[in-house]
C-alpha positions in Angstrom: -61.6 9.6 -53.6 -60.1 7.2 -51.0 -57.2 6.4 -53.3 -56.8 9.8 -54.0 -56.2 10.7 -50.5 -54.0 7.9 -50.0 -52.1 9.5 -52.9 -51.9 12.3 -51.4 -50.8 11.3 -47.9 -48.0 8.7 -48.5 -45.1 11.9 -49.4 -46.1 12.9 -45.5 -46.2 9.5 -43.8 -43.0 9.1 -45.8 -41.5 12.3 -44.6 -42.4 11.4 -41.0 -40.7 8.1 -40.8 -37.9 9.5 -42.3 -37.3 12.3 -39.9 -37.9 10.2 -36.9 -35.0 7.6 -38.4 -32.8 10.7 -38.7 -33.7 12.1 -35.4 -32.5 8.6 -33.5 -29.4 8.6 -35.8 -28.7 11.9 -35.0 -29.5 11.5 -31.1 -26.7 8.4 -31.3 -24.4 10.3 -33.5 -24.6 13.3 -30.5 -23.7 10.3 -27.7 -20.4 9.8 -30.4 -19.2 13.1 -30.7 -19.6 13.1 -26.6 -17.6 10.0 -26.3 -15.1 11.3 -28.6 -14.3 14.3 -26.9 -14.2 12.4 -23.4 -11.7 10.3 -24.6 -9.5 13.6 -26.2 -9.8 15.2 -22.6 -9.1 11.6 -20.2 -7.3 9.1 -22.8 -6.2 6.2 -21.3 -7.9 2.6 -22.3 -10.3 4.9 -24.5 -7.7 5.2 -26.8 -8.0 2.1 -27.9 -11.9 2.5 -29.3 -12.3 2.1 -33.1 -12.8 5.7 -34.0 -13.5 4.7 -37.1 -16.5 3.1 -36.6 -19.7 5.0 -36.1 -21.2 2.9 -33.8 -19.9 3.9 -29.9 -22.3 1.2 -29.0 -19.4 -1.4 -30.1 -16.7 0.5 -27.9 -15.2 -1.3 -24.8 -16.9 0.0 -21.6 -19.8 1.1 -23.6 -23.6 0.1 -23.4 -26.7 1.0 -25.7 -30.0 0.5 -25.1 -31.7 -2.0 -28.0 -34.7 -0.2 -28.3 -33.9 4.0 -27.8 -30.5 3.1 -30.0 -28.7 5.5 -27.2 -25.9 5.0 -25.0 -27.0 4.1 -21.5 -23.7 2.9 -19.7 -20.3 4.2 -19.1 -18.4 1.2 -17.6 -14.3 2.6 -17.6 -13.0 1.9 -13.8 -9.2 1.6 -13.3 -8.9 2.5 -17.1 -5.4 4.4 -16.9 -7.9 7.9 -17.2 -6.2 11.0 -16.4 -7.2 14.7 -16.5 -10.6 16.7 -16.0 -14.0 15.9 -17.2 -14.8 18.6 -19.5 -18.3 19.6 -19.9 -20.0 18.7 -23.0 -18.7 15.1 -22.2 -20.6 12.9 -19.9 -23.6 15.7 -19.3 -24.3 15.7 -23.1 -25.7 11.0 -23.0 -28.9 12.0 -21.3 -30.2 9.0 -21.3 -27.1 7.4 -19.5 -27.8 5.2 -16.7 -25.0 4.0 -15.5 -21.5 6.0 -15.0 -18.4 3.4 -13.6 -14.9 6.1 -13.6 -13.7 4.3 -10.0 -10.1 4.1 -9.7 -8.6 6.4 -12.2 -6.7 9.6 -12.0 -8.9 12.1 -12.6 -9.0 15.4 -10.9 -11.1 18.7 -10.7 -14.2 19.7 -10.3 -17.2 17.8 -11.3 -18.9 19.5 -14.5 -22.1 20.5 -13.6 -23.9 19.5 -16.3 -23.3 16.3 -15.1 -27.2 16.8 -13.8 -28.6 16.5 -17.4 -28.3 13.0 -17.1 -32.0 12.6 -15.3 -31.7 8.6 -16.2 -28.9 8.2 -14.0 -29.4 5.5 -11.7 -25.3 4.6 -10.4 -22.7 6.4 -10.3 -19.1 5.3 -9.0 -16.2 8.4 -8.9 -14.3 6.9 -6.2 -10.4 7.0 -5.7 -10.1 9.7 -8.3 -8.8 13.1 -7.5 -11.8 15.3 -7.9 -11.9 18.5 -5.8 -14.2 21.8 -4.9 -18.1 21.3 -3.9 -20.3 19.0 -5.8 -22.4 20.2 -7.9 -26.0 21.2 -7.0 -27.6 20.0 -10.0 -26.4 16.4 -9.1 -28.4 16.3 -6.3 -31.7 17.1 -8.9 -31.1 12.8 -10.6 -34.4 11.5 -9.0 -33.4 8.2 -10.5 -30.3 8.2 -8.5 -29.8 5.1 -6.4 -26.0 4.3 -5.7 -23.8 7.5 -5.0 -20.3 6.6 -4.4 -18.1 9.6 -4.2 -15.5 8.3 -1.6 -11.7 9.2 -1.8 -11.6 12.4 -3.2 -11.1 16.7 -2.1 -14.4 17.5 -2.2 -15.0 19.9 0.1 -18.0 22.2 1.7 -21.0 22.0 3.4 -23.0 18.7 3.5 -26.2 20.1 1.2 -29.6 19.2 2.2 -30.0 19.3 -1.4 -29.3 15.3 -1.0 -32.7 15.1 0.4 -34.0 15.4 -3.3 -32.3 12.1 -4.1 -35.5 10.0 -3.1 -34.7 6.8 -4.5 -31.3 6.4 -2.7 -29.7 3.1 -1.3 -26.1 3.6 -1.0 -24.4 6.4 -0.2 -20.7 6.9 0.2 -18.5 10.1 0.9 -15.7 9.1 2.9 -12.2 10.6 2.9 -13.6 14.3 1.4 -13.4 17.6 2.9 -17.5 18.0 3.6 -17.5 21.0 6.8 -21.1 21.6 9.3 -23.2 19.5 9.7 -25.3 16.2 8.2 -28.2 17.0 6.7 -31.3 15.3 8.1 -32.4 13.4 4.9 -35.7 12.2 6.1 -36.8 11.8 2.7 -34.3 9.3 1.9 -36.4 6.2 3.3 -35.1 3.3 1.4 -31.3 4.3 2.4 -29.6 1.3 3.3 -26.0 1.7 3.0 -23.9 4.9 4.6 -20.5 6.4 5.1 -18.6 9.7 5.8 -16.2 8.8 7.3 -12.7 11.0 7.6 -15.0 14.4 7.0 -14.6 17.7 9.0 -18.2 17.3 10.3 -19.3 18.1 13.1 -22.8 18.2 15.6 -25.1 15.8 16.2 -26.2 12.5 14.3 -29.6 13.3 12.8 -32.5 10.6 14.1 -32.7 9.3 10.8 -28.8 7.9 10.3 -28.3 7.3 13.7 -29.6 3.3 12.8 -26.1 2.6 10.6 -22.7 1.2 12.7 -20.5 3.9 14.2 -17.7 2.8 11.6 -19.8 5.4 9.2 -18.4 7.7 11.3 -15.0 7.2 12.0 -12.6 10.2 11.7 -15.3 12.7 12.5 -16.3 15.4 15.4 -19.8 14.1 15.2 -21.9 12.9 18.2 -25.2 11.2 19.1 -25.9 7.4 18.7 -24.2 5.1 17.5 -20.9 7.2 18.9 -20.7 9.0 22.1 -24.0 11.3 23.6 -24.0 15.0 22.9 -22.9 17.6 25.6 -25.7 19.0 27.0 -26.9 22.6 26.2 -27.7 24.2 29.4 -28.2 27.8 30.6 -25.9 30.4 30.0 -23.2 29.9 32.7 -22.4 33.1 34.8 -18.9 35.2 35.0 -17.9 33.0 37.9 -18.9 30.0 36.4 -16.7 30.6 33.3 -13.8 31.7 35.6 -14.1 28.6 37.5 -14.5 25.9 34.8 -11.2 28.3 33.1 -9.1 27.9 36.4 -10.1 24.2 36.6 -9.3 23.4 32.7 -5.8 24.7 33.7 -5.3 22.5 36.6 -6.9 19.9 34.3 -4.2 20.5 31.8 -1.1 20.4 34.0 -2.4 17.5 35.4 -2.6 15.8 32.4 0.8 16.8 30.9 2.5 15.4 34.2 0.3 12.2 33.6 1.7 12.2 30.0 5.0 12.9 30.9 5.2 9.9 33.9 3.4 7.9 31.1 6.1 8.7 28.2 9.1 7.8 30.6 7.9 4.6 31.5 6.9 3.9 27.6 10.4 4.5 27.5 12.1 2.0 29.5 9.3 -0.6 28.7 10.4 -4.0 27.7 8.5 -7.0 24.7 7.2 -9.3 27.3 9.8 -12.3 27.8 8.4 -15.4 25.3 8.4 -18.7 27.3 11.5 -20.7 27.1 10.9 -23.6 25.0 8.8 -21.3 22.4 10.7 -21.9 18.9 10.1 -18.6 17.7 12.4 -15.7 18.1 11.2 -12.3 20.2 9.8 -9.7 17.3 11.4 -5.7 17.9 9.0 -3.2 18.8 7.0 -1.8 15.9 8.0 2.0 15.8 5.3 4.2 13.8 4.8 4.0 9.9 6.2 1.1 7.6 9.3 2.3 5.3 8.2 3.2 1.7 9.0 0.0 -0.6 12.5 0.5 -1.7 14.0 0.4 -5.1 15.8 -2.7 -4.9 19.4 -2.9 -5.8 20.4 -6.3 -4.3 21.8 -9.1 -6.9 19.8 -11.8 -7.7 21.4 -14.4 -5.0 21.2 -11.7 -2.2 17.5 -11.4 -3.2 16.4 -15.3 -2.8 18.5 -15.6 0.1 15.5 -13.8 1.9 12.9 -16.5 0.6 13.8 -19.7 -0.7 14.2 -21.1 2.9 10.9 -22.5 3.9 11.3 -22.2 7.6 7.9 -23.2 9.8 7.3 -21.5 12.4 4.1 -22.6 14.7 3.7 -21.4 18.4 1.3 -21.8 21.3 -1.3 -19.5 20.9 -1.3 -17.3 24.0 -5.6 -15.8 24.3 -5.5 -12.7 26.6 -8.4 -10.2 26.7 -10.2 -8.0 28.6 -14.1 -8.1 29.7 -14.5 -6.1 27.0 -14.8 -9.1 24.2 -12.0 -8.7 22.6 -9.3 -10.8 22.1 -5.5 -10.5 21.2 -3.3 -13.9 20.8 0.2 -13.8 21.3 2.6 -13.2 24.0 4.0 -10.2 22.2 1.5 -8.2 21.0 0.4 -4.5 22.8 -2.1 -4.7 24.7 -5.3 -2.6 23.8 -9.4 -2.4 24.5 -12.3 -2.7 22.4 -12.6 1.3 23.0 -9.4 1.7 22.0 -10.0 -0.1 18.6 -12.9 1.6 17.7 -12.0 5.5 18.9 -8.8 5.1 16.7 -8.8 7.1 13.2 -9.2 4.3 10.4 -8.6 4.1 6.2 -10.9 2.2 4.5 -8.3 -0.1 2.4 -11.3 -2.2 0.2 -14.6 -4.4 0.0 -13.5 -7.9 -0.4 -15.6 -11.1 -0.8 -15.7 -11.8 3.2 -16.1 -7.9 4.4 -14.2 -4.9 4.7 -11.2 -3.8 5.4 -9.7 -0.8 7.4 -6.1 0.5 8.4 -6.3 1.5 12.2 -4.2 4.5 13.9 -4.4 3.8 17.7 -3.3 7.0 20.5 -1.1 4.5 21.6 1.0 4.8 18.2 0.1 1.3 17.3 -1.4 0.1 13.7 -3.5 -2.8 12.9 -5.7 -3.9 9.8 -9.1 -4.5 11.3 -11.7 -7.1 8.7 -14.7 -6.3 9.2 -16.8 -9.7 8.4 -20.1 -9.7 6.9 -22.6 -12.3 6.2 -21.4 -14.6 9.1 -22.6 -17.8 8.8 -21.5 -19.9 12.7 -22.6 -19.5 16.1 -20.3 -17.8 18.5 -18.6 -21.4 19.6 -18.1 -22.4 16.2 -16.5 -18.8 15.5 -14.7 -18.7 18.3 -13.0 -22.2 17.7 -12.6 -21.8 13.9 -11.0 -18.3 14.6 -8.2 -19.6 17.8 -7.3 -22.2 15.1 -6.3 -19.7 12.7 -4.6 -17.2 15.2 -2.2 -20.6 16.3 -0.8 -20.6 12.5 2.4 -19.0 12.1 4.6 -19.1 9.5 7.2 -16.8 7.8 5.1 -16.6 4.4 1.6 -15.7 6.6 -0.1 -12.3 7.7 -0.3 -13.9 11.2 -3.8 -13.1 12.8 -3.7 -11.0 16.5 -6.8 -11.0 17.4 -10.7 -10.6 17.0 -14.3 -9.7 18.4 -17.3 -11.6 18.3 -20.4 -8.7 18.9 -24.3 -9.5 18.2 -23.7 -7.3 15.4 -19.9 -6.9 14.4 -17.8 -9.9 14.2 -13.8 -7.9 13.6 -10.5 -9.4 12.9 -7.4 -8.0 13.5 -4.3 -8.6 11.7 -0.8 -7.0 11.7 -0.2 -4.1 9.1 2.1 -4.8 6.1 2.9 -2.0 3.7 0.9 -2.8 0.7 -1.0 -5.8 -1.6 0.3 -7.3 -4.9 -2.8 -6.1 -6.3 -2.1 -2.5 -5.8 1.6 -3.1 -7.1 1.1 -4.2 -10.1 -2.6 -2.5 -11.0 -2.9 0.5 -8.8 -2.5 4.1 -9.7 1.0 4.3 -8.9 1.9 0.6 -9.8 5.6 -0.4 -9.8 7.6 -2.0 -12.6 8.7 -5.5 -11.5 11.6 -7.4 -12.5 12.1 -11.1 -12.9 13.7 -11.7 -10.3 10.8 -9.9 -7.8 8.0 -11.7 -9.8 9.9 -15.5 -9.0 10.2 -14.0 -5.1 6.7 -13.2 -4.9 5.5 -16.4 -6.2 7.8 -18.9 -4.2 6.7 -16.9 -1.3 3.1 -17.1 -2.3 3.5 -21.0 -2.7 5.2 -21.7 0.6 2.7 -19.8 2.3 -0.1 -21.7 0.9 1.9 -25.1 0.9 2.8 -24.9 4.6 -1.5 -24.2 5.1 -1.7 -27.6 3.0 0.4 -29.5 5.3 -1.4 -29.2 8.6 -4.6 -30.7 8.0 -6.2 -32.7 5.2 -9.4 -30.3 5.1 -7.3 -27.2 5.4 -7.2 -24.9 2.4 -6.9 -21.0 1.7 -10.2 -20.7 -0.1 -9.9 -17.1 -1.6 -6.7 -16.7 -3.3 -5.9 -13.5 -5.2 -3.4 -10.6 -5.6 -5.2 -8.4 -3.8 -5.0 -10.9 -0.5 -1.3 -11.2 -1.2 0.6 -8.8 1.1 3.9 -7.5 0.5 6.9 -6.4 3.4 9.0 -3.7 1.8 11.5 -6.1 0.1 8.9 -7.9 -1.4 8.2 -11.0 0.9 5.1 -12.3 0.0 2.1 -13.2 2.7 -1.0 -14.2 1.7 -3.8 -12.9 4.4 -7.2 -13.9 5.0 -6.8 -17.5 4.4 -9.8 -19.5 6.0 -12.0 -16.7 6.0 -14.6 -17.8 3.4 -15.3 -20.8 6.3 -17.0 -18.1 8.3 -19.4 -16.6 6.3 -22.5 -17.5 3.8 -21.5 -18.8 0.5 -20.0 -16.6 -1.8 -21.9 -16.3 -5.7 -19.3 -16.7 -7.9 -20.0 -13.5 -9.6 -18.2 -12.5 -6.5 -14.8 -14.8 -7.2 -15.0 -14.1 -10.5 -11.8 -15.2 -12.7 -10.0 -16.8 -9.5 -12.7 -19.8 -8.7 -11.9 -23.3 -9.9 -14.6 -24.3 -12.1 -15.8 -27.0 -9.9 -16.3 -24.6 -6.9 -19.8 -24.4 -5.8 -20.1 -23.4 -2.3 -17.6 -21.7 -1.2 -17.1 -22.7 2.4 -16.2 -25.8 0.6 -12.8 -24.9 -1.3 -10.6 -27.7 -2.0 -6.6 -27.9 -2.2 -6.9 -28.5 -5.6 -9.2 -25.7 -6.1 -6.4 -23.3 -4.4 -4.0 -25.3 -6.5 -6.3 -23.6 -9.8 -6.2 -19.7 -7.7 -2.9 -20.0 -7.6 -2.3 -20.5 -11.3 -3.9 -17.5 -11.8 -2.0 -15.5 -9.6 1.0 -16.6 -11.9 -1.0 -15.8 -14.8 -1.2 -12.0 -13.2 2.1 -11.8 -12.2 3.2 -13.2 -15.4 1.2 -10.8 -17.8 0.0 -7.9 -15.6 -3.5 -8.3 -16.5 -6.3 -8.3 -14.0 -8.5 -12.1 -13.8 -11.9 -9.7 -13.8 -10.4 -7.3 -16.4 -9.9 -10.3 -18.8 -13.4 -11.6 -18.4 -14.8 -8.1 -18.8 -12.9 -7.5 -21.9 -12.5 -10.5 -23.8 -15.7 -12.8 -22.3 -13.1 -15.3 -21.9 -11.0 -16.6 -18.3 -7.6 -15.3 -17.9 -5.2 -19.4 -18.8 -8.2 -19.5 -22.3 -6.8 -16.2 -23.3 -3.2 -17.0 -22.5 -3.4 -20.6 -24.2 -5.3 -18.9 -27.2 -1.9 -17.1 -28.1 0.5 -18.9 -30.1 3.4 -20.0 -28.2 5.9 -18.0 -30.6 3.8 -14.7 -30.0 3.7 -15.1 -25.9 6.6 -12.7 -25.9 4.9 -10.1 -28.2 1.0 -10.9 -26.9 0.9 -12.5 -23.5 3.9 -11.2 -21.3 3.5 -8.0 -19.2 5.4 -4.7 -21.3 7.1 -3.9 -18.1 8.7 -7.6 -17.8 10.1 -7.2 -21.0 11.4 -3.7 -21.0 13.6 -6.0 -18.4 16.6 -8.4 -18.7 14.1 -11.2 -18.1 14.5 -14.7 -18.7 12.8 -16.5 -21.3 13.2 -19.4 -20.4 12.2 -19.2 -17.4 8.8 -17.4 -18.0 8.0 -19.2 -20.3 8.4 -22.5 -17.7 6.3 -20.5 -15.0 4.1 -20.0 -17.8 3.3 -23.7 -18.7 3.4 -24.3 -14.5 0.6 -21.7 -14.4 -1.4 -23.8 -17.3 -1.1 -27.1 -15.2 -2.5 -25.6 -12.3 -5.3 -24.1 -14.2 -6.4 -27.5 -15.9 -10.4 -27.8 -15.7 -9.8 -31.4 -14.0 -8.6 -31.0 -10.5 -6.8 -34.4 -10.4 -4.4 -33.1 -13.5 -3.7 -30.0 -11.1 0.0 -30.4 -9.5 0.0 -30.6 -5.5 1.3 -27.1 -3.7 4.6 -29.5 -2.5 5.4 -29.6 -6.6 4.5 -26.7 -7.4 7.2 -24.8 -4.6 9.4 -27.6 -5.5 9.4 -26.5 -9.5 9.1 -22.7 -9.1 12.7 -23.5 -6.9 14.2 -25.4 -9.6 13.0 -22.8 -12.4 13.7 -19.7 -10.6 17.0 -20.5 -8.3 
């Protein structure tokens, strides 16, 4: 009877195993066809997935879970991705958990069915071009912890639907078009991180958000702590009241445009404070409003160098004025501003980097700064204070000179003068430029002097965070790297932070070496040389950016390893190729094999003049 049964039963269990297989096959095939018709709608790097293969779990940027055989990340940031997320895309991998499309080109509105995902635990949208409201049925992802919307169009109320978001830490909508109010979001008690910056909201700071720095608030007509008290609601003023506050906002007025006007004349006819006579260095012009757009440069290839290859040094007394305020400016030319000043001014947020953040002030007075704003300091205020006056004496042609800083309980701010844009951003942003030869062997002599003339002051005196993204660029391509000495100040930086840049030997990163810059700076020629990112590299091929390059054969460099736009150029062989090998000395895993920054300017010279 038993056996008979058992008979009887198998053709079902059978059945039943089988349909299950199918059913996870056919759940994984559904996360395919999604996939697929993402990348038809965005393109970009997606082309380059192996449609054949009917495993999206193997695509690049693409994650599956072991066990549930489904697709649970979407990793494609600065992946060339253009267009507008159709629906039936990303709201059709319901399990997904994570969703990276930061830095792309994407525009539109967000497809609402974007709220199927209920696994969703991250999502990063920023610097894309999305526009309209977003969606209500994002704000119903209870598993939502990072939110990252920043540098987009969207536009609308501030929803207290983001009150259903429970489990949120960060939260970032800065540079949108949100209108009202904020929302109170009391049930959002394990928020830690905040912005909304450059939003048309208005009213006061609810009691929950009013713990977070006032620079989540910059750029808005909001009130209440951290910024400045709300007017008082009183009473309904009377007829004569109103008439009297009108007549006196009149006076008011005319008062204030004969102020401005006595103000403007004398702005005017102001003079740059004289520099003392024996200072070596030259009195700067005024700076007048907004830095030129980089040109298209014409100039022949001897006009070009004859901006660079002189390594002139140029190192004055450092002249400390400040108010009672705490801040202080160094420098006998710089404009004189407060603390209020700095922190009333509309702001940009320009990036995170390793040491802190980074924002582009607009002062009333028409002057422009950067402004870092450190994290994770590690020194008392004495040892801050005498690290930092050090690094506000350096000056030198090749150097984003520092102006000036702040030492608070809670913010510690550096202030540096504005350039128009980073390397990074040239060669990787959205609206990247093609380089010639010629401004690749500019950029990297001017890097190298830079760094070489921060070599030659002080045996202990390094850079310690080298990278494109800290090399600055004037508008004919003079190259400064910025923030050098920084990573001094602050805790010791993981190297999951430094990623492809960090020598191998590197372990704390207070503790950088010369030869250790010597290795950053061989990737940097690596970038320049190839146009691909240090991170990107790692991301893509598990390997660092000089194992990838020495991997290629030297006969297929010109095919495999140099940058598309180089080539579409006149460029010179020879010469990359030479820059090349320079790059894999500097990169060799033994410091004492690395070449000193004195050789290395002295051979980029030779190569390049």
């Amino acid at each position: 009877m038993v056996s008979f049964l058992l008979h009887s039963l198998f053709p079902l269990f059978f059945l039943l195993s089988l349909n299950s297989i199918t059913i996870v096959f056919s759940d994984l095939e559904a996360d395919r066809s999604a996939l697929l018709r993402l990348r038809e709608a965005v393109g970009g790097r997606t082309r380059r997935w192996n449609t054949s293969s009917t495993n999206p779990c193997l695509w690049d940027g693409v994650k599956c879970d072991n066990v549930t055989n489904r697709v649970t990340e979407v990793r494609l940031p600065g992946d060339g991705l253009t267009g507008q997320l159709p629906p039936n895309t990303i709201g059709n991998l319901t399990e997904l958990q994570v969703l990276s499309l930061r830095e792309n080109d994407l525009s539109g509105p967000i497809p609402s069915d974007l709220g199927s995902c209920i696994m969703l635990n991250k999502l990063q949208l920023q610097g894309n071009r999305f526009s309209g409201e977003i969606p209500e049925t994002l704000f119903t992802l209870k598993n939502l912890k990072f939110l990252n919307l920043a540098w987009n169009k969207f536009s609308g109320d501030m929803s207290s639907a983001l009150n259903n978001l429970t489990k949120l830490r960060a939260l970032y909508l800065e540079n949108n078009g949100f209108t009202g109010s904020l929302p109170h979001l009391n049930s959002l008690t394990g928020l830690r991180e905040f912005n909304v910056s450059f939003n048309a909201l208005m009213g006061s700071i609810p009691p929950r958000l009013d713990s977070f720095s006032n620079l989540s608030y910059l750029g808005t007509s909001l009130c209440g702590r951290p910024l400045d008290p709300c007017p008082s609601n009183g009473n309904k003023l009377s007829g004569g009241a109103i008439a009297g506050i009108t007549i006196g906002s009149v006076i008011g007025l005319l008062l204030i445009l004969v102020i401005m006007f006595i103000l403007w004349r004398r702005y005017r006819s102001r003079e740059i404070l004289p520099r003392v006579a024996n200072s070596p260095i030259p009195p700067s012009p005024p700076y007048n409003g907004f830095p030129s757009p980089m040109p298209l440069v014409t100039e022949t290839k001897d006009q070009q160098f004859s901006y660079s290859f002189a390594s002139k040094k140029r190192v004055g007394k450092v002249v400390v004025r400040g108010g009672n305020d705490g801040l202080v400016l160094f420098g006998e030319d710089v404009e004189m501003f407060s603390l209020e000043e700095l922190l009333r001014a509309s702001a940009e947020v320009l990036g995170n980097g390793t040491v802190g953040t980074t924002y582009k002030a607009y002062l009333e007075s028409g002057v422009q700064v950067i402004v870092k704003r450190l994290k994770n300091v590690c020194l008392s205020e004495k040892e801050f204070r005498i690290e930092i006056e050090e690094l506000g004496s350096l000056i030198h042609e090749n150097m984003v000179p520092l102006r000036g800083y702040f030492y608070g309980t809670e913010e510690k701010l550096l202030i540096f003068e504005p350039m128009p844009r980073s390397l990074s951003i040239v060669l990787h942003g959205n609206n990247r430029r093609s380089l010639n030869w010629e401004i690749r062997c500019k950029i990297a002599l001017g890097v190298a002097n830079g760094i070489q003339y921060l070599h030659s002051l002080d045996r202990n005196n390094t850079h310690g965070n080298i990278k494109s993204s800290n090399v600055l660029l004037t508008e004919y391509y003079d190259a400064c790297p910025t923030e050098f000495g920084l990573t001094r100040l602050v805790s010791n930086i993981t190297s999951s932070n430094l990623n492809g840049y960090q020598a191998p030997e590197v372990k704390d990163s207070r503790k950088i070496s010369k030869k250790a810059d010597v290795y950053s700076f061989g990737i940097l020629l690596f970038e320049l040389l190839t146009g691909k990112e240090p991170d990107s590299v790692l991301m893509e091929d598990g390997i660092n950016l000089p194992n990838w390059v020495q991997s290629v054969e030297q006969e297929k460099w010109t095919v495999e390893v140099f940058d598309p736009d180089l080539i579409r150029f006149d460029y010179f062989k020879d010469q990359t190729v030479q820059i090349l090998n320079l790059a894999i000395s500097c990169t060799a895993q033994h410091p004492d094999r690395r070449p000193s920054m004195v050789e290395i300017t002295q051979r980029i010279e030779e190569i390049c003049a």
